[in-house]
C-alpha positions as CSV (number, residue, x, y, z in Angstrom):
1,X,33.9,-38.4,8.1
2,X,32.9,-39.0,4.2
3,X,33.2,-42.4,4.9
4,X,30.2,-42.0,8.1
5,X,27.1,-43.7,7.0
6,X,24.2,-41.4,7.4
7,X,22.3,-43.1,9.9
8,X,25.5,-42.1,12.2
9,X,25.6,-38.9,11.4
10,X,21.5,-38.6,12.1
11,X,22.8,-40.1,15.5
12,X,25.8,-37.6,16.3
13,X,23.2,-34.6,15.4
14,X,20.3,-36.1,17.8
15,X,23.2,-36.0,20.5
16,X,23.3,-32.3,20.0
17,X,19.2,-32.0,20.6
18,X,19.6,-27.6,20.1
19,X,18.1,-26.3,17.4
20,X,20.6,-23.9,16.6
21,X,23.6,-26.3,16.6
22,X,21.7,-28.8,14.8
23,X,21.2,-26.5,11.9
24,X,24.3,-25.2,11.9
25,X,26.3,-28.6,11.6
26,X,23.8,-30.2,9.0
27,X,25.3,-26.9,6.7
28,X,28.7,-29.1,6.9
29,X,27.7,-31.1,3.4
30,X,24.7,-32.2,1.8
31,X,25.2,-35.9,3.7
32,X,24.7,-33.9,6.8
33,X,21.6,-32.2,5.2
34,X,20.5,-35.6,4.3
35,X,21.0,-36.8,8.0
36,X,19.0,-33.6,9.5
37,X,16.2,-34.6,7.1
38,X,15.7,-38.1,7.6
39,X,17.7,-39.7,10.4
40,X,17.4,-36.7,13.0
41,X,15.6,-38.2,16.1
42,X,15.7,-35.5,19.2
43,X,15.3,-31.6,18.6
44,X,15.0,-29.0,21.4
45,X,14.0,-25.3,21.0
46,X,15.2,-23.5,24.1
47,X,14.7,-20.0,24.6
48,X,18.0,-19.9,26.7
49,X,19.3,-21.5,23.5
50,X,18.5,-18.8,21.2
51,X,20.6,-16.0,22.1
52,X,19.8,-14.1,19.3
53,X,15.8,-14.7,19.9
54,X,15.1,-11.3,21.4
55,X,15.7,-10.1,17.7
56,X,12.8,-12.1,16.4
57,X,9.5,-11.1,17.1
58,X,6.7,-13.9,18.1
59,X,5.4,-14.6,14.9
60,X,9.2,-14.9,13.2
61,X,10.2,-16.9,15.7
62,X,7.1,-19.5,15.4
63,X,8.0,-19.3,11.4
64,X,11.8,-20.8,12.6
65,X,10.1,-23.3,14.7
66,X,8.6,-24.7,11.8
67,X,10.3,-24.6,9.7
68,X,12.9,-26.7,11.0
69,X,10.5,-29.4,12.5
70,X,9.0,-29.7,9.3
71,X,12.3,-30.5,7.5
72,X,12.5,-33.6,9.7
73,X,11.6,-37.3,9.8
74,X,11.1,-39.4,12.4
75,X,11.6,-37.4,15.6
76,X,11.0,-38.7,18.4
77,X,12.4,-36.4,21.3
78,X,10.9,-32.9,20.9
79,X,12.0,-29.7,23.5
80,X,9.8,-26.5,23.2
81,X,10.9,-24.8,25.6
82,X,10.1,-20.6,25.2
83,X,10.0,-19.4,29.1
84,X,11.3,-16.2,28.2
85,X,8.8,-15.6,25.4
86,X,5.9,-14.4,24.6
87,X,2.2,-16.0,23.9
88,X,2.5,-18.1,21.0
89,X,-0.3,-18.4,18.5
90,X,-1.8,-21.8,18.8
91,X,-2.3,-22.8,15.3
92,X,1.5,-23.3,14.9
93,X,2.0,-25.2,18.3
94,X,-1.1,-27.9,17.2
95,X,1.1,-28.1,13.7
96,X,4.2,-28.7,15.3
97,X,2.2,-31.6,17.2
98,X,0.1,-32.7,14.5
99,X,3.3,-33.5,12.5
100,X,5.2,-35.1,15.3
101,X,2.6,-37.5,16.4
102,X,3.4,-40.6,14.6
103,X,6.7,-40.9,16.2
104,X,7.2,-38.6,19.0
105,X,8.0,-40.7,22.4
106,X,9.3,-38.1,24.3
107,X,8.0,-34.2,24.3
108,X,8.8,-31.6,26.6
109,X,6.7,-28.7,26.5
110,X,6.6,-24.9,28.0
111,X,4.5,-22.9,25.9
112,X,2.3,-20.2,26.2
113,X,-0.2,-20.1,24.0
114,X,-2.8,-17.9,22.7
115,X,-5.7,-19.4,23.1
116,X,-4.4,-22.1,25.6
117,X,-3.5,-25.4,24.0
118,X,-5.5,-28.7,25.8
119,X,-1.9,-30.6,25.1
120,X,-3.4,-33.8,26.4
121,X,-6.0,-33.9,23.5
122,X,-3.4,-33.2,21.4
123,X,-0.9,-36.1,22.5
124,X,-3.8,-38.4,23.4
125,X,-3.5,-41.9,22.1
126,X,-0.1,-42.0,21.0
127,X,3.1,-43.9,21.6
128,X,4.2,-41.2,24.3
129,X,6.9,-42.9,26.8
130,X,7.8,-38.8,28.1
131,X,5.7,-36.0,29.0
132,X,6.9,-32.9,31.1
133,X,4.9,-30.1,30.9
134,X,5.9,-26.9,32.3
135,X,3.6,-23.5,32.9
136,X,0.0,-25.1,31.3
137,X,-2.8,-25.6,32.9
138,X,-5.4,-29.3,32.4
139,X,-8.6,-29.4,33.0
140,X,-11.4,-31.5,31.8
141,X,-9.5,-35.2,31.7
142,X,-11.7,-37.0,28.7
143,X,-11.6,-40.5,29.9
144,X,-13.6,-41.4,26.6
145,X,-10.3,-40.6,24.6
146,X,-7.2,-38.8,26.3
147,X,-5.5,-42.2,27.2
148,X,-1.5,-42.5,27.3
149,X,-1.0,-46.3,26.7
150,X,2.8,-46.0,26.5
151,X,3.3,-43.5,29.4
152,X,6.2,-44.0,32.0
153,X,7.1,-40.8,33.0
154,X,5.3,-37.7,33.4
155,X,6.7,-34.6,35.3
156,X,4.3,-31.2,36.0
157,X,6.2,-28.1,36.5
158,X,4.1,-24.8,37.2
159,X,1.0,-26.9,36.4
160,X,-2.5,-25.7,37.4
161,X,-4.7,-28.4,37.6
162,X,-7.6,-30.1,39.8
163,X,-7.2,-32.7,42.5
164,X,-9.9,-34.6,40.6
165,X,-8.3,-34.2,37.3
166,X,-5.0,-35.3,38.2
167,X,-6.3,-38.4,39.8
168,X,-8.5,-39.0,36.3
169,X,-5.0,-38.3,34.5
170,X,-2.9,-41.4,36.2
171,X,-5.9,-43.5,35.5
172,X,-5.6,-43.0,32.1
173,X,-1.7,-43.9,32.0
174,X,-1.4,-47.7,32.7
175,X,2.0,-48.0,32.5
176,X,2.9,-45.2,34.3
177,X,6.5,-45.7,36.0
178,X,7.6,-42.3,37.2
179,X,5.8,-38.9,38.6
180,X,6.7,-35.4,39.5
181,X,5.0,-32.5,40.6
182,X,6.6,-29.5,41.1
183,X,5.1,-26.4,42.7
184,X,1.6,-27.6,40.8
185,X,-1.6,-25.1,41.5
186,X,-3.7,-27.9,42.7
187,X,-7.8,-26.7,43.0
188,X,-9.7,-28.5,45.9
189,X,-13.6,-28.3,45.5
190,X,-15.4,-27.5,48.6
191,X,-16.4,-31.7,48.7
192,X,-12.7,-32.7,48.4
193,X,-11.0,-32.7,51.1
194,X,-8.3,-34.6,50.5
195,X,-5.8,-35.2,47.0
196,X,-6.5,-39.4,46.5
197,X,-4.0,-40.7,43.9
198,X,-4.0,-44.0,42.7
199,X,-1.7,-46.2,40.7
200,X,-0.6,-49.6,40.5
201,X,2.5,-49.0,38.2
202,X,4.2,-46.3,39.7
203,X,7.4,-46.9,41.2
204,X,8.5,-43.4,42.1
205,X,7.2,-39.9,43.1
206,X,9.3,-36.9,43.4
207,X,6.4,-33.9,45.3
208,X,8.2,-30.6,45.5
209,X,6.2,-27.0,46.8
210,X,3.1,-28.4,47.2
211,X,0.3,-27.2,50.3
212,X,-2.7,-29.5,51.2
213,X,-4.3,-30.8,53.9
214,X,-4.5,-34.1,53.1
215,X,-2.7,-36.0,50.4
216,X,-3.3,-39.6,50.3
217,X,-1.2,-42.1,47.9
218,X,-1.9,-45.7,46.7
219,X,0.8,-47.4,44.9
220,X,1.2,-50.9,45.2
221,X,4.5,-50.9,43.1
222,X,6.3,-47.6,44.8
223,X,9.8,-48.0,45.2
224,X,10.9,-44.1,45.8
225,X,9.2,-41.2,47.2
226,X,10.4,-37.8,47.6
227,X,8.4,-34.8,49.4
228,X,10.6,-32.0,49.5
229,X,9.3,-28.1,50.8
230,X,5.9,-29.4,51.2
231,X,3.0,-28.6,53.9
232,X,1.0,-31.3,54.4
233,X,-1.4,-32.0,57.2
234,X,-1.5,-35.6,56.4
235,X,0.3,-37.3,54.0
236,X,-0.4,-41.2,53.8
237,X,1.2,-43.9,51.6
238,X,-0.9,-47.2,50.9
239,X,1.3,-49.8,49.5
240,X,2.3,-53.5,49.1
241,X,5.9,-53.6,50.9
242,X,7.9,-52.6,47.9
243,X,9.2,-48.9,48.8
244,X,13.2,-49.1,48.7
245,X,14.1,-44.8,49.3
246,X,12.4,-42.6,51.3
247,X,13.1,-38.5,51.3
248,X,11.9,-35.7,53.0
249,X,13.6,-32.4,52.8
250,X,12.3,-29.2,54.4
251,X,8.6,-30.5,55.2
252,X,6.2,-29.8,57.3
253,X,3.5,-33.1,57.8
254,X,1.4,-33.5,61.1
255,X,0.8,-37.0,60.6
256,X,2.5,-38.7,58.4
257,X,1.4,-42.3,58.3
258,X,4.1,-44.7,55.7
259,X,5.2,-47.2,58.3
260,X,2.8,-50.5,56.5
261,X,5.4,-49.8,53.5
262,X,8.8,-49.6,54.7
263,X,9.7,-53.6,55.8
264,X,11.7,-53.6,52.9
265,X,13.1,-50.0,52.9
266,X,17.2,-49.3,52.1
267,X,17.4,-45.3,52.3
268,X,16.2,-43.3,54.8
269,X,17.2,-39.5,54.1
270,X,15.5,-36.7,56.2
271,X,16.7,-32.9,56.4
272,X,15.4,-29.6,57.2
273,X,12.9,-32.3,59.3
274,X,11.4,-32.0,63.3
275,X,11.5,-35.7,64.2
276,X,10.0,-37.0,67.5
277,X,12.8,-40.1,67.8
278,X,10.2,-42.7,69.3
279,X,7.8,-42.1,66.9
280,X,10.1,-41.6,63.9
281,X,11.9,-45.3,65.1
282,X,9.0,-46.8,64.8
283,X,7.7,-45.8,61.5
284,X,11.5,-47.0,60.7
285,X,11.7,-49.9,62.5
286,X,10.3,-52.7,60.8
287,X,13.1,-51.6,57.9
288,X,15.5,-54.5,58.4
289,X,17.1,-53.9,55.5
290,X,18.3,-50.6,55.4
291,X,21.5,-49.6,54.3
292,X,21.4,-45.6,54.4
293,X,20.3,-43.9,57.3
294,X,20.5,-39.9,56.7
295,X,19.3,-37.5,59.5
296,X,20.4,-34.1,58.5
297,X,19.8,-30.8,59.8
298,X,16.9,-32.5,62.1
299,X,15.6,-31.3,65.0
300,X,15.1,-33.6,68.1
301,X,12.0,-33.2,69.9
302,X,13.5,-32.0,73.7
303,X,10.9,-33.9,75.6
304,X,11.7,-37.4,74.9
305,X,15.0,-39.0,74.2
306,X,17.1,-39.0,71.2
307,X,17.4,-41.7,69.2
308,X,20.8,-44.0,70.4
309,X,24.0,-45.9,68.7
310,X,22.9,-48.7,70.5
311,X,19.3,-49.2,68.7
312,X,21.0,-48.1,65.3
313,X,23.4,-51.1,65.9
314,X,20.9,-53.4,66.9
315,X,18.0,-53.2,64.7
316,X,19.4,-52.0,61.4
317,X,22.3,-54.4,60.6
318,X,22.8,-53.8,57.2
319,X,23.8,-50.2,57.8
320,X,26.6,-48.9,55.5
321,X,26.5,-45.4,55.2
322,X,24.8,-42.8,58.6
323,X,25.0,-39.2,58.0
324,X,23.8,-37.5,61.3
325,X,23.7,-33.3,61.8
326,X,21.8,-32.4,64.3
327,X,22.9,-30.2,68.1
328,X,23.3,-32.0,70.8
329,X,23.3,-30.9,74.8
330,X,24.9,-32.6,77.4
331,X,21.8,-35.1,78.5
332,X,20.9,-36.1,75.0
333,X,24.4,-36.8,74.1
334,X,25.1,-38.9,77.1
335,X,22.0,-41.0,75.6
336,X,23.1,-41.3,72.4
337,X,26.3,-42.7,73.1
338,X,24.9,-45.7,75.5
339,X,25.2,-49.1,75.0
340,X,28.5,-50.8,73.6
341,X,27.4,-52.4,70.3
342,X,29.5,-51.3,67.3
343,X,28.3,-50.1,63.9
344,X,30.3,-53.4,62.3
345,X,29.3,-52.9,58.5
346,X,29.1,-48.5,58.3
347,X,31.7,-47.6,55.8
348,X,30.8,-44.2,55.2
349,X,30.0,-41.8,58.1
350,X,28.8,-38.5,57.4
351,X,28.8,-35.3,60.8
352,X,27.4,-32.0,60.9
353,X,26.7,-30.0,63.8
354,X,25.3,-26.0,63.1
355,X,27.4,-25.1,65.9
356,X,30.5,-25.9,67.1
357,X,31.0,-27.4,71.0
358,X,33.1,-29.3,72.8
359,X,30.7,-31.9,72.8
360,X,30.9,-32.0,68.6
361,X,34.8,-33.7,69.2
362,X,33.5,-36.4,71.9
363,X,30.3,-37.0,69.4
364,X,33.2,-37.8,66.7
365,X,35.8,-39.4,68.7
366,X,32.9,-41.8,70.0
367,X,31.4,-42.8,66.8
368,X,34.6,-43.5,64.6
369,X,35.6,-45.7,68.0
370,X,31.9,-47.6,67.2
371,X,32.9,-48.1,63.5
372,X,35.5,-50.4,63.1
373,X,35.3,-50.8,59.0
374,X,34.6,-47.4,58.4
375,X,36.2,-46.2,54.9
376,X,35.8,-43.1,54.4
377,X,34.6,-39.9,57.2
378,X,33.2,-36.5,56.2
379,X,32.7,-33.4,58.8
380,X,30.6,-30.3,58.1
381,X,30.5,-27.5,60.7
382,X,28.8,-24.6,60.5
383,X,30.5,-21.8,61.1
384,X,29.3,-17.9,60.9
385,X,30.4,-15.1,59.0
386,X,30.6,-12.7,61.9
387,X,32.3,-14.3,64.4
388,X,31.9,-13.3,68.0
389,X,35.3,-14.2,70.3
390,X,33.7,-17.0,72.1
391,X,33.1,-18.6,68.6
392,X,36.5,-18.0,67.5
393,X,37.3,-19.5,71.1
394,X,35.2,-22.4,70.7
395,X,36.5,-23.2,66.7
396,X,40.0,-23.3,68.2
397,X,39.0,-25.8,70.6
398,X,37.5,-27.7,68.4
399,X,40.2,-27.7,65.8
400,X,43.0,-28.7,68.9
401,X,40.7,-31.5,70.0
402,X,40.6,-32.8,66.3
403,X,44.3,-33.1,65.8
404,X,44.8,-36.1,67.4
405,X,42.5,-38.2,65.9
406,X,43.9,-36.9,62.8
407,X,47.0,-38.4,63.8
408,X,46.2,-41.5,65.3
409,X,43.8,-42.5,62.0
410,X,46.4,-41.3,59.8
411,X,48.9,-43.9,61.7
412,X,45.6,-46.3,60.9
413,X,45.8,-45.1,56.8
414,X,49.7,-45.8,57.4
415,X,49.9,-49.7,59.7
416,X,47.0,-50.5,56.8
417,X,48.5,-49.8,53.7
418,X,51.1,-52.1,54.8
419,X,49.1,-54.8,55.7
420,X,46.4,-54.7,52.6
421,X,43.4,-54.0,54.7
422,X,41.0,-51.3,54.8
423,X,41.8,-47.7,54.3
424,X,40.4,-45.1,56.4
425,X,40.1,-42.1,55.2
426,X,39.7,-38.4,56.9
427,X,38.0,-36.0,55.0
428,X,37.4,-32.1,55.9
C-alpha cells in the first residue's frame, strides 16, 4: 500500500463516494490525507448514510458538510442528499456550489432550503454533464444566462415546475442526451393546454407519475421512451425514424399516436396495458426489425380479435425473445393459434396467465411446438393465497398436463447434448 501512488489512492477513495467512509479511510496515513485533499473526485452526503445524523442538529450538520467539501480539490461528482432532514440554511448550500463550480460534472441534489435555492442560477454555465434534482421546485428559466452547454443527462424527481419552464429548460441544454421525470408537479396555465417538448439531442425519456391531458414530444434523435403509471389523454411522439425501445407500464393514454417513429423499432414491452390488437398491430407494424415483443399483464379488447401467432411470424422476423401474459377464453385462443407458420428465430419465450385453465397447458404445448430454436422457456402463473377447491382442482390439472412436456423436452435437453446442438431449457 506504501508503495500506491497518490493519484490511486484519490481513485480508490472516489470509489467509495460516502462521506463518512471517505473520511474515515483518509485517517489511514497522511498519503491518504494527501489523496482526500487533492486527488478526491466524487463525494456524496446521504442522510441514509449518516446514521449518527439525528444527533446533529441542522446547523452542526451544515458545519460537517463544509467542512469536508472545502478540504477537497477537484471534485467533480457531488451527492447532497438530506431527505430526512430538515430546512437547510441557504448560505451554506450556495458555498458548497460556489466552491465546486470549476470542476463539478456531475451533482446530485435534494435539499431543502431556507429560503429556496434557484439551483439552476447557481449551476448555470458550467461544465455540468449530470444534474438530478430531487424535491426543488424551477421557476423563471433565464434564457439570457441559465444555459447547460455540457448537459447530457438531467433527471427531476419530486420537481414542481411549469409546462412552459421545462420546455425553456431543454432549450437551453444543447447537448442534452438523456431525461427523466418522475412524479414532477407540472403547472398548466389556463392558455396551455398541452406539455410541448422539444429536443433534437435527446435519445431517451424515462416519464413516471405524471397526469396531463396532452403531452406532446419532438425528438428527432429518440432512441428509448418509457411512460410508466402515467394518465395521459394524448400522448404523441414526433420523430425522425430513430426510436429503438418502446415501454409502457401501468398507463392509461386515450390516443396515443407514435406509429411515424417505430420503422426501425427492436423492443416492444407493454404491461399493466388495455390494448385493442388491430389498432395496437398497426402502430407496431411497420417495426420490421424488432426483436423483443413483450405483452404482459395486457388486456385484450373482447370485441375484436386477439392478436395471432400467425401475424407475429409473418411480419416480425427478427423476433427473438415474446413474453405474452394475458387470459384467454375458448374463441380468442382458437384465433391465436391459427395459421401454421413457426416462430423460426424466438430463443427466449416468456408465459403468464393470472389464472390457471386448461386452456394455459394447450396455449404452451402449442407455442413451444411453433418454436423450433427456442433456448430457454419461463412460466409464471398466478396463483392465490386463499385457494378455493376448484382452484386447487384446476392447479392439479394444470400441473398433470405439464408433466409430459417436461419429459419429452427434457429427452430434447438429453438427444441434444449428444449431438452439439441447441439446448432447451425448462424453467419454473
Amino acid at each position: 500500500m506504501d508503495d500506491l501512488p497518490v493519484e490511486v489512492i484519490g481513485n480508490i477513495l472516489s470509489q467509495l463516494k460516502a462521506a463518512r467512509d471517505v473520511v474515515v479511510a483518509s485517517m489511514t496515513c497522511q498519503k491518504w490525507r494527501e489523496a482526500w485533499k487533492k486527488h478526491l473526485r466524487a463525494l456524496s452526503f446521504d442522510s441514509n448514510d449518516l446514521s449518527t445524523h439525528h444527533g446533529f442538529n441542522t446547523t452542526e450538520l451544515e458545519i460537517i458538510i463544509t467542512q469536508t467539501i472545502f478540504q477537497t480539490r477537484g471534485l467533480r461528482c457531488l451527492t447532497i442528499s438530506m431527505e430526512d432532514a430538515d430546512e437547510f440554511s441557504a448560505a451554506p448550500v450556495i458555498a458548497w456550489l460556489m466552491y465546486t463550480k470549476e470542476t463539478l460534472r456531475e451533482l446530485c441534489y435534494n435539499v431543502r432550503t431556507h429560503p429556496n435555492i434557484n439551483i439552476l442560477e447557481k449551476c448555470g454555465r458550467q461544465k455540468l454533464e449530470v444534474l438530478k434534482l430531487a424535491h426543488n421546485s424551477i421557476t423563471g428559466i433565464e434564457l439570457s444566462y441559465q444555459k447547460f452547454p455540457q448537459l447530457k443527462s438531467l433527471s427531476l424527481s419530486f420537481v414542481s415546475i411549469s409546462a412552459w419552464d421545462l420546455s425553456l429548460l431543454l432549450s437551453i441544454c444543447p447537448k442534452i442526451e438523456s431525461l427523466a421525470l418522475v412524479s414532477p408537479d407540472i403547472a398548466m396555465s389556463e392558455l396551455q393546454a398541452t406539455m410541448e417538448l422539444t429536443s433534437h439531442s435527446l435519445k431517451e425519456i424515462h416519464v413516471e407519475a405524471i397526469s396531463l391531458d396532452k403531452f406532446l414530444l419532438e425528438a428527432d434523435s429518440l432512441q428509448s421512451l418509457h411512460l410508466r403509471d402515467c394518465n395521459l389523454e394524448v400522448f404523441e411522439l414526433i420523430g425522425k425514424g430513430a426510436l429503438r425501445v418502446f415501454k409502457m407500464d401501468d398507463v392509461s393514454i386515450i390516443h396515443l399516436d407514435i406509429s411515424e417513429s417505430m420503422e426501425n423499432l427492436e423492443v416492444v414491452d407493454v404491461a399493466n396495458f388495455t390494448v385493442v390488437w388491430p389498432k395496437f398491430y398497426q402502430m407496431i407494424s411497420k417495426s420490421l426489425k424488432l426483436r423483443t415483443l413483450r405483452l404482459w399483464g395486457v388486456v385484450l379488447d373482447e370485441e375484436v380479435e386477439a392478436m395471432d401467432l400467425e401475424t407475429i411470424s409473418v411480419y416480425f422476423p427478427r423476433l427473438s425473445h415474446l413474453a405474452l401474459s394475458y387470459d384467454l377464453g375458448d374463441d380468442v385462443l382458437t384465433h391465436c393459434l391459427q395459421g401454421s407458420s413457426n416462430l423460426e428465430n424466438v430463443v427466449a419465450l416468456e408465459l403468464g396467465w393470472t389464472i390457471i385453465s386448461n386452456r394455459f397447458s394447450a396455449w404452451v404445448a402449442e407455442l413451444l411446438e411453433r418454436c423450433p430454436r427456442l433456448k430457454k422457456l419461463k412460466i409464471f402463473v398466478g396463483v392465490s393465497e386463499a385457494k378455493t377447491e376448484k382452484e386447487l382442482g384446476m392447479l392439479g390439472n394444470f400441473t398433470t398436463s405439464m408433466i409430459p412436456l417436461m419429459r419429452k423436452y427434457m429427452e430434447t435437453i438429453l438427444h441434444q447434448r449428444k449431438t452439439g446442438e441447441t439446448i432447451k431449457c425448462l424453467h419454473w
